[in-house]
Rosetta silent file (secondary structure, phi, psi, omega in degrees, C-alpha in Angstrom):
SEQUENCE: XXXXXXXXXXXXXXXXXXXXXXXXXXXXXXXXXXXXXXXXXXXXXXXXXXXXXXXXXXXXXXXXXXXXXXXXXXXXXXXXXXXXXXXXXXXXXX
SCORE:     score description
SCORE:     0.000 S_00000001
   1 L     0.000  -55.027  140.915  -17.766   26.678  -14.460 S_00000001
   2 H    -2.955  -83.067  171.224  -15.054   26.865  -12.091 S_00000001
   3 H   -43.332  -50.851  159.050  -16.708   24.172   -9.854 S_00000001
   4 H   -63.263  -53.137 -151.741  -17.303   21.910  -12.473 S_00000001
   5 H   -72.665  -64.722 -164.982  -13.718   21.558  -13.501 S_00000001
   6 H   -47.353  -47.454 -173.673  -12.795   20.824  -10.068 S_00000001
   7 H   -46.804  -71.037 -162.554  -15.336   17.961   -9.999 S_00000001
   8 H   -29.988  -39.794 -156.861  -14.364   16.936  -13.255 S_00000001
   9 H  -109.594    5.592  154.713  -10.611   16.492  -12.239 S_00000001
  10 H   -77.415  -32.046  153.518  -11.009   15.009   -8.621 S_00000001
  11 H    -5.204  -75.156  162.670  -13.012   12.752  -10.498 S_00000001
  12 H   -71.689  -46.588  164.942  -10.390   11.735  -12.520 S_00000001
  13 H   -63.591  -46.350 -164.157   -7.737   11.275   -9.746 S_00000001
  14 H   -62.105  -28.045  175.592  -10.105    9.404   -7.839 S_00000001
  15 H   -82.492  -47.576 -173.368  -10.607    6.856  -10.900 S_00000001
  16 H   -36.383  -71.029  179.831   -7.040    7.224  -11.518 S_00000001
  17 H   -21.469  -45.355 -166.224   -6.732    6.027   -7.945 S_00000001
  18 H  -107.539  -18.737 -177.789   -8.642    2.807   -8.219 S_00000001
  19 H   -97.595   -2.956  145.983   -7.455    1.860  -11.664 S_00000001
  20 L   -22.767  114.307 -179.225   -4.031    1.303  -10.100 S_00000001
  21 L   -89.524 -172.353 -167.075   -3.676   -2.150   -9.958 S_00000001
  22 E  -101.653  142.265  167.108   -2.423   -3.938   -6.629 S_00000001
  23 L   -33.806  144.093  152.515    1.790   -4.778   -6.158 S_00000001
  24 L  -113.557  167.616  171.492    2.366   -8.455   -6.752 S_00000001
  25 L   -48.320  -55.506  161.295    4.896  -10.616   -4.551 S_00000001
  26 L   -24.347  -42.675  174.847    6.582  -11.040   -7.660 S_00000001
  27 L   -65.805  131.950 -178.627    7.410   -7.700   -8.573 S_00000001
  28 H   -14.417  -51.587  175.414   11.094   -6.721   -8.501 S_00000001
  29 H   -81.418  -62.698  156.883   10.580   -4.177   -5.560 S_00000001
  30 H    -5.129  -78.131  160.901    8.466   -6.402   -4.087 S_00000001
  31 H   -44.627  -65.617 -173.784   10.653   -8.975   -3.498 S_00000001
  32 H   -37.074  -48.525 -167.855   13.379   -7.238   -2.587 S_00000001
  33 L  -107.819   33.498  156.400   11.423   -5.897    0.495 S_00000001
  34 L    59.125   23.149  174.964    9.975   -9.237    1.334 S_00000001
  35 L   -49.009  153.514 -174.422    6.454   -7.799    0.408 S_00000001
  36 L  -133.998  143.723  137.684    3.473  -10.338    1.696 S_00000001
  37 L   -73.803  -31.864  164.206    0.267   -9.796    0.654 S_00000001
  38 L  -132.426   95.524  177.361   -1.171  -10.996    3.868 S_00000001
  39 H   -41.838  -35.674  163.073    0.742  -10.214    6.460 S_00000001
  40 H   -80.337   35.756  165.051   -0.173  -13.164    8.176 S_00000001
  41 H  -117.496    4.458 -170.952    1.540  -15.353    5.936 S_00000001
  42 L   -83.667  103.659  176.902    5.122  -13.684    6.429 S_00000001
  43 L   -49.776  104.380  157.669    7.485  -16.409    7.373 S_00000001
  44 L   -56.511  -16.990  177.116    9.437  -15.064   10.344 S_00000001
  45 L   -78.667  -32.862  175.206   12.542  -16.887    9.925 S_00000001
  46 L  -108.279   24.903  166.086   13.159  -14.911    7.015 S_00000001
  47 L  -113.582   17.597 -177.805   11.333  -11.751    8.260 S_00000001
  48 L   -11.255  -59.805 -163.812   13.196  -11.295   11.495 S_00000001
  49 L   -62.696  -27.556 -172.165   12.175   -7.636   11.497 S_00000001
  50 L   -78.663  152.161 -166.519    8.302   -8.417   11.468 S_00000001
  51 L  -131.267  138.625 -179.422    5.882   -8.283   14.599 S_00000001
  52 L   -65.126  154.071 -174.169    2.469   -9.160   14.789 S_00000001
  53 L   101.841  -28.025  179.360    0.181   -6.423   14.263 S_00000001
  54 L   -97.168  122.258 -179.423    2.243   -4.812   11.609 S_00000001
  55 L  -102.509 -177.753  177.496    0.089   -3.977    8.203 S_00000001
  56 L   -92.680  -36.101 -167.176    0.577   -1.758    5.252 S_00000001
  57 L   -52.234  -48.971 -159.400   -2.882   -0.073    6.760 S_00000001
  58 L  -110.756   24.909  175.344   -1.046    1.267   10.163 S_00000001
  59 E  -102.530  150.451 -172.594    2.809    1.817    8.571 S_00000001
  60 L   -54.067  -48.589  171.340    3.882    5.707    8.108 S_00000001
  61 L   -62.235  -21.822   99.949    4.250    4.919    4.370 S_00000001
  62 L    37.958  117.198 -167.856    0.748    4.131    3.990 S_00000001
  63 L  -138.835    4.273 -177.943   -0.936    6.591    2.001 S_00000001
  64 L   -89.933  179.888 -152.480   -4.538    5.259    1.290 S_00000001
  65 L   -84.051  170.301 -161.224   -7.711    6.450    3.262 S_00000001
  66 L   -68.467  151.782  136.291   -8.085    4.976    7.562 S_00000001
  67 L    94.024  -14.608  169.936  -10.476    1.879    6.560 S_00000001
  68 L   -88.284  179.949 -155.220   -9.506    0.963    3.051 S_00000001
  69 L  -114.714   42.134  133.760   -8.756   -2.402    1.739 S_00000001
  70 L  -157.241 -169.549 -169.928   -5.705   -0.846   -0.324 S_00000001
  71 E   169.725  154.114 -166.277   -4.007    2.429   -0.728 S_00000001
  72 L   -88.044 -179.957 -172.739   -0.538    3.700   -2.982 S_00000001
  73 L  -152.722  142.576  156.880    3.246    3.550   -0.998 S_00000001
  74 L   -56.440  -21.998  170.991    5.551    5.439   -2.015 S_00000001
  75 L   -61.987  -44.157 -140.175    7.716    2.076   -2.373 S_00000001
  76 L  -119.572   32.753 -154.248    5.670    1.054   -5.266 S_00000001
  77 L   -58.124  127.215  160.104    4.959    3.775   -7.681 S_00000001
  78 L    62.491   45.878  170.292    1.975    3.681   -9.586 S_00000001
  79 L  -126.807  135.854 -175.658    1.030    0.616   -7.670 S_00000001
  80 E   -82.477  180.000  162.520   -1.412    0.293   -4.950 S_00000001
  81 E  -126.006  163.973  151.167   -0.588   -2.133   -1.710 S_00000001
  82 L   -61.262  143.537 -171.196   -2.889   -4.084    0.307 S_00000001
  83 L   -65.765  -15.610  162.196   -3.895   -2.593    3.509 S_00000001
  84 L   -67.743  -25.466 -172.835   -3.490   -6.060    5.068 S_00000001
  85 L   -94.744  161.429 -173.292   -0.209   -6.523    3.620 S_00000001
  86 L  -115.310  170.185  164.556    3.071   -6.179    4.905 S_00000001
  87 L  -158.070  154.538 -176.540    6.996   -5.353    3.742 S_00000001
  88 L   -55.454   -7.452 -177.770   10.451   -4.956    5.726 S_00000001
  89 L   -99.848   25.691 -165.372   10.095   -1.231    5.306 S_00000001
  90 L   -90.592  148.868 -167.762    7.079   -0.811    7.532 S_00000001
  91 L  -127.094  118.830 -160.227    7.406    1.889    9.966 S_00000001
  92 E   -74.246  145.885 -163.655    5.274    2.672   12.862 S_00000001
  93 L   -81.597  145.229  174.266    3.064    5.657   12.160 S_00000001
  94 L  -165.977    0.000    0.000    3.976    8.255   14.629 S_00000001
């Protein structure tokens, strides 16, 4: 019985998980922190702080699994980001 429940409610986080939609550019927070959806679109003149190489996938805020194509932030609350994408708050994992 016991075992079942557990299924039942990792289950449910795990759908939770995916019915998260993705940040938009748009969004308030977003903006503010110069979110990109593809980090290789991030203008540099007005991105000083960004460096090639830096994703949402490999920053310390990052909270979705090694290899996915999104994942939640801690920025973004009950929003996923893309793992491709970037924002001025990216942090080297370390």
């Amino acid at each position: 019985m016991m075992h079942t429940a557990l299924a039942c409610a990792t289950t449910l986080l795990a759908a939770n998980a995916q019915a998260q939609s993705l940040v938009a550019e748009t969004d308030p927070q977003a903006s503010t922190l110069g979110y990109k959806a593809d980090a290789s679109k991030v203008d540099k003149t007005k991105q000083p702080k960004f460096a090639a190489g830096q994703i949402c996938g490999n920053c310390a805020l990052y909270q979705g699994a090694a290899g996915s194509a999104a994942g939640a932030c801690p920025l973004f609350a009950g929003k996923q980001v893309a793992a491709k994408a970037w924002c001025s708050a990216w942090a080297k994992k370390g």
